[in-house]
C-alpha positions in Angstrom: -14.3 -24.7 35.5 -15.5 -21.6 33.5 -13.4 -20.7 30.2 -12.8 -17.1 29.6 -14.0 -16.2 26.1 -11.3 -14.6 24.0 -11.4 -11.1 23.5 -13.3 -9.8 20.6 -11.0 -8.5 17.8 -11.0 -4.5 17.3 -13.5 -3.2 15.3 -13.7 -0.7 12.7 -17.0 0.3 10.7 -16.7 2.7 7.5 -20.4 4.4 7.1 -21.9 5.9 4.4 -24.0 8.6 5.4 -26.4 8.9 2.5 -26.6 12.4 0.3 -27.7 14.4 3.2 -31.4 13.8 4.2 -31.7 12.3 7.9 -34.3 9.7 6.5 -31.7 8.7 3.5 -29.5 7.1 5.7 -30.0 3.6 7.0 -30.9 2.4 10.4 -27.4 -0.2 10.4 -25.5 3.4 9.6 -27.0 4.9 12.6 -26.5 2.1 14.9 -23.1 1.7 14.1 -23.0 5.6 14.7 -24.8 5.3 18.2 -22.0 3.3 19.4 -18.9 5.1 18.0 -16.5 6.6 20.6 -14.5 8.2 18.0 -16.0 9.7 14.4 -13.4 10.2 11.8 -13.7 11.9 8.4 -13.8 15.1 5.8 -15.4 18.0 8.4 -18.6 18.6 6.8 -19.5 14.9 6.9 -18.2 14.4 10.3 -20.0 17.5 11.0 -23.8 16.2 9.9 -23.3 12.5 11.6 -25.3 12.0 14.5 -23.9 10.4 17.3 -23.3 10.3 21.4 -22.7 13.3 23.6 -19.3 11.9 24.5 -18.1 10.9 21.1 -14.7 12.4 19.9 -15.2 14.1 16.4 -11.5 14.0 14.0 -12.1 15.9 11.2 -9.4 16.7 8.3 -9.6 18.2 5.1 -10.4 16.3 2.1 -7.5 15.4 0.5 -5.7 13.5 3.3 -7.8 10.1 3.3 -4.8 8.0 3.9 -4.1 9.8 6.7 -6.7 9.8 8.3 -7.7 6.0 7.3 -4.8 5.2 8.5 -5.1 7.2 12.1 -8.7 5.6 12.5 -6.8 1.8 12.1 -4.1 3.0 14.8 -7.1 4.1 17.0 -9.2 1.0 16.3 -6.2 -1.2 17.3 -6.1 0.7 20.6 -9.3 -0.6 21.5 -11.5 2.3 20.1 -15.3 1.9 18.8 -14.2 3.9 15.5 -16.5 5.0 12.8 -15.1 6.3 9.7 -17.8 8.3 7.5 -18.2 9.1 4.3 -21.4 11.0 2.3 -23.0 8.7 0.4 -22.1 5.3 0.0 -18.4 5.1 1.4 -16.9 2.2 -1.4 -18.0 4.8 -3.6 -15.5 7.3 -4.1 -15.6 7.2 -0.1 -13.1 6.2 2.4 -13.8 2.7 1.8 -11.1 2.3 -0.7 -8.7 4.5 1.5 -9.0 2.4 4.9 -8.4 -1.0 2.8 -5.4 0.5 0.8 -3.7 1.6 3.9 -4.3 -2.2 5.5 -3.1 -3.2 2.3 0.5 -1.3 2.8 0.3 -1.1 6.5 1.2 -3.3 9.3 0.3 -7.0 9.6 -1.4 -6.0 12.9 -4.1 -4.1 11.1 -5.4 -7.2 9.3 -6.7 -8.3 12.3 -9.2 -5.6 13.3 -12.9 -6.1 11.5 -13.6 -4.1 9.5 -17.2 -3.7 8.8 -18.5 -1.4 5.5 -21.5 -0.4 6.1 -23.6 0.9 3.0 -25.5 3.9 2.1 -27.6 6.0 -0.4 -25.2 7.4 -2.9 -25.5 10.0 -4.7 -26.2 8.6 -8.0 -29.2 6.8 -6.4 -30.9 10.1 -5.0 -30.5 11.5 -8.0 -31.8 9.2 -10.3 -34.7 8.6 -8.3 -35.6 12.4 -8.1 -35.4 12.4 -12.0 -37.2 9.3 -12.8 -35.3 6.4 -14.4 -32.2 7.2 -16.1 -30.4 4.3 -14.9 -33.0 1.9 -16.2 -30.6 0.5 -18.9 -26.7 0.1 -18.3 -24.8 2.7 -17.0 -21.3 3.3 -15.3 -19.9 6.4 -12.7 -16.8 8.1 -13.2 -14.8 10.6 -11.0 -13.6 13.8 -13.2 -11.5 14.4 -10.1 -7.6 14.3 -11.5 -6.1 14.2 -8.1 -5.7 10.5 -8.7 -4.9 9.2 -12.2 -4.3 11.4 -15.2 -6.8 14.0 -16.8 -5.9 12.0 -20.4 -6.9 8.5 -18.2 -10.7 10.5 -17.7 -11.0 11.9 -21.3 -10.1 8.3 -22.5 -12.9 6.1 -20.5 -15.4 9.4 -21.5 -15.1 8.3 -25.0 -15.0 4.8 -24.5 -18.4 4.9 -21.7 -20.2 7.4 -24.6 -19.2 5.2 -27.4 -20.8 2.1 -26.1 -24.0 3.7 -25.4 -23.7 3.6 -21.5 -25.1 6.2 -19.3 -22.8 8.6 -17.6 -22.9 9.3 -13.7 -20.2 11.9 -12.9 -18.8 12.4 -9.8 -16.4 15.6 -8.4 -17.8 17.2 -12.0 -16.0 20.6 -10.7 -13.5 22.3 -8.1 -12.2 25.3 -7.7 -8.8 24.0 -8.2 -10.1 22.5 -11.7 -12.9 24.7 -13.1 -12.2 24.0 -16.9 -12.7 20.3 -15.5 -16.5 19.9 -16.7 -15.8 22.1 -19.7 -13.7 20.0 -21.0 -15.7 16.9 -20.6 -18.8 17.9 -22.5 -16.2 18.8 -25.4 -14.7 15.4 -25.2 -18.8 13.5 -24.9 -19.8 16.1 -27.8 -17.7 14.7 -30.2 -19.0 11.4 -29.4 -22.9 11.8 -28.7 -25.4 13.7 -30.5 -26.2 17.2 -28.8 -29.7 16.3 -28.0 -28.8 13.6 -24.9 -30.1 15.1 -22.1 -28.5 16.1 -19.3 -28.9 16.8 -15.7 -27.5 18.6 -13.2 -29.2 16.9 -10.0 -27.6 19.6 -6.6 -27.3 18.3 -3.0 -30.5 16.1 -3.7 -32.9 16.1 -0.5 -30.6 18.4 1.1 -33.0 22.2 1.5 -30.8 24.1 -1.0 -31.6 21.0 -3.4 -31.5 22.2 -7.0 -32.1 19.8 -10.4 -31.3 21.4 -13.7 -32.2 19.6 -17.0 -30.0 20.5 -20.2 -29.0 18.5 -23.6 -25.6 18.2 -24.1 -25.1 20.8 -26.5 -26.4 23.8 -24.2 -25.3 22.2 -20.5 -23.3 25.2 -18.8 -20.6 24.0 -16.7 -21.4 27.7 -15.0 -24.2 26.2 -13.1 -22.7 23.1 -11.3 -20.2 23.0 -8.1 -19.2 19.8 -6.4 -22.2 19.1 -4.7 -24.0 18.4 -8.3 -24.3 14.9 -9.4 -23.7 15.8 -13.6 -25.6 12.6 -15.4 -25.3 11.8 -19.3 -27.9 10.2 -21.2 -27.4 7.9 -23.8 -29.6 7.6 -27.0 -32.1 5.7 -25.4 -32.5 8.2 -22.8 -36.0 10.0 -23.0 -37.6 12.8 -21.3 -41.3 12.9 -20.8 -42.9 16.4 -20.4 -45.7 17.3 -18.0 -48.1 19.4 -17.8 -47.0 20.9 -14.1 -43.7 20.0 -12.9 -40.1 18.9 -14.0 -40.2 16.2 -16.6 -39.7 12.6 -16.1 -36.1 11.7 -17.7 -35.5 7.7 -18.3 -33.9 5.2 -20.4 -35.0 2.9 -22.0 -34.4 -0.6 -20.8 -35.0 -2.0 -24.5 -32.1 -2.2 -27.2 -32.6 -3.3 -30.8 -30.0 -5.2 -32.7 -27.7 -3.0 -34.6 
């Protein structure tokens, strides 16, 4: 006698859609988007993924990723092939984070769906490899973005990230809710780093209206960055090297001496 198999348990996948070039995405991202009946996310991102002719696109504005984590779970539970997306790598400052804290204080049922993260190209990645190698020594990324923890919280793990010689990746560096946002950083990393760390301002990287801009800390311009710039810190170790055509190489050194 033939056993029916049990049915397969809903599925969700969270994809990261890299920082905007078609060929910076990942094959696994676009086969999980060439079987998704429903695509759920911020509009421009839902916008740029490529998927089926029939698929159902739910975009929402960017501050409601609860929301709309949690309306991609109900769906999913419903027996839809769901794919939530997010730019870059989504468990970076992507709707990773969003879909698991709503299982987390959501029903028992949504524990049961699988939940697949599928991972991407962040931005901090494009951007250091357009520049050379800035990350090649320790570094950390930080959200200026106050929406979720206190602006005092941010200017606190500044200081302590500059202070122990890390490079800086920052991420949401400016809104036009928060101009004075950026500002204020590079007053709070001034008093901590010597004006001559370079800096760079690394825009919608392999994206056509890509722009990289190199500074040191003491004459970046918050004027010239929006939130589609990747803002990155050197440390003290972090060296540019000029050429004779082109932008210079910028890259840290992986070597530190005992103090």
């Amino acid at each position: 006698m033939t056993q029916t198999p049990p049915p397969s348990p809903p599925c969700l996948f969270i994809v990261g859609l890299g920082p905007g070039a078609p060929d910076q995405m990942t094959p696994q991202a676009a086969a999980a988007l060439a079987q998704a009946s429903d695509l759920i996310g911020y509009g421009p991102y839902v916008a740029r993924a490529v998927a089926g002719p029939d698929v159902v696109r739910h975009a929402t504005d960017n501050r409601v990723e609860l929301e709309r984590a949690r309306h991609a779970l109900e769906l999913a539970l419903a027996g839809r092939r769901v794919v939530v997306v997010s730019g870059g790598d989504a468990g970076v400052f992507g709707m990773a984070s969003a879909v698991f804290e709503a299982i987390d204080h959501g029903p028992a049922a949504w524990r049961d769906i699988d939940v697949q993260v599928i991972p991407g190209v962040s931005a901090v990645l494009a951007a250091a490899a357009r520049l050379g190698a800035p990350l090649g020594g320790d570094f950390c990324v930080m959200s200026l973005s106050d929406n979720l923890k206190p602006r005092a919280v941010v200017h606190d793990r500044l200081r302590a990230a500059a202070g122990a010689g890390f490079v800086i990746a920052l991420y949401n560096p400016r809104s036009k809710a928060r101009p004075g946002q950026l500002a204020e950083a590079f007053d709070v990393l001034r008093a901590v780093l010597p004006g001559t760390v370079p800096v760079a301002f690394a825009r919608a990287i392999g994206r056509p209206d890509e722009r990289v801009i190199l500074h040191d800390l003491a004459h970046a311009d918050p004027e010239q960055v929006d939130m589609s710039t990747l803002v990155l810190i050197g440390c003290e170790r972090t060296h540019l090297i000029p050429r004779p055509q082109g932008q210079p190489w910028l890259y840290t050194s992986r070597r530190v001496d005992p103090s």
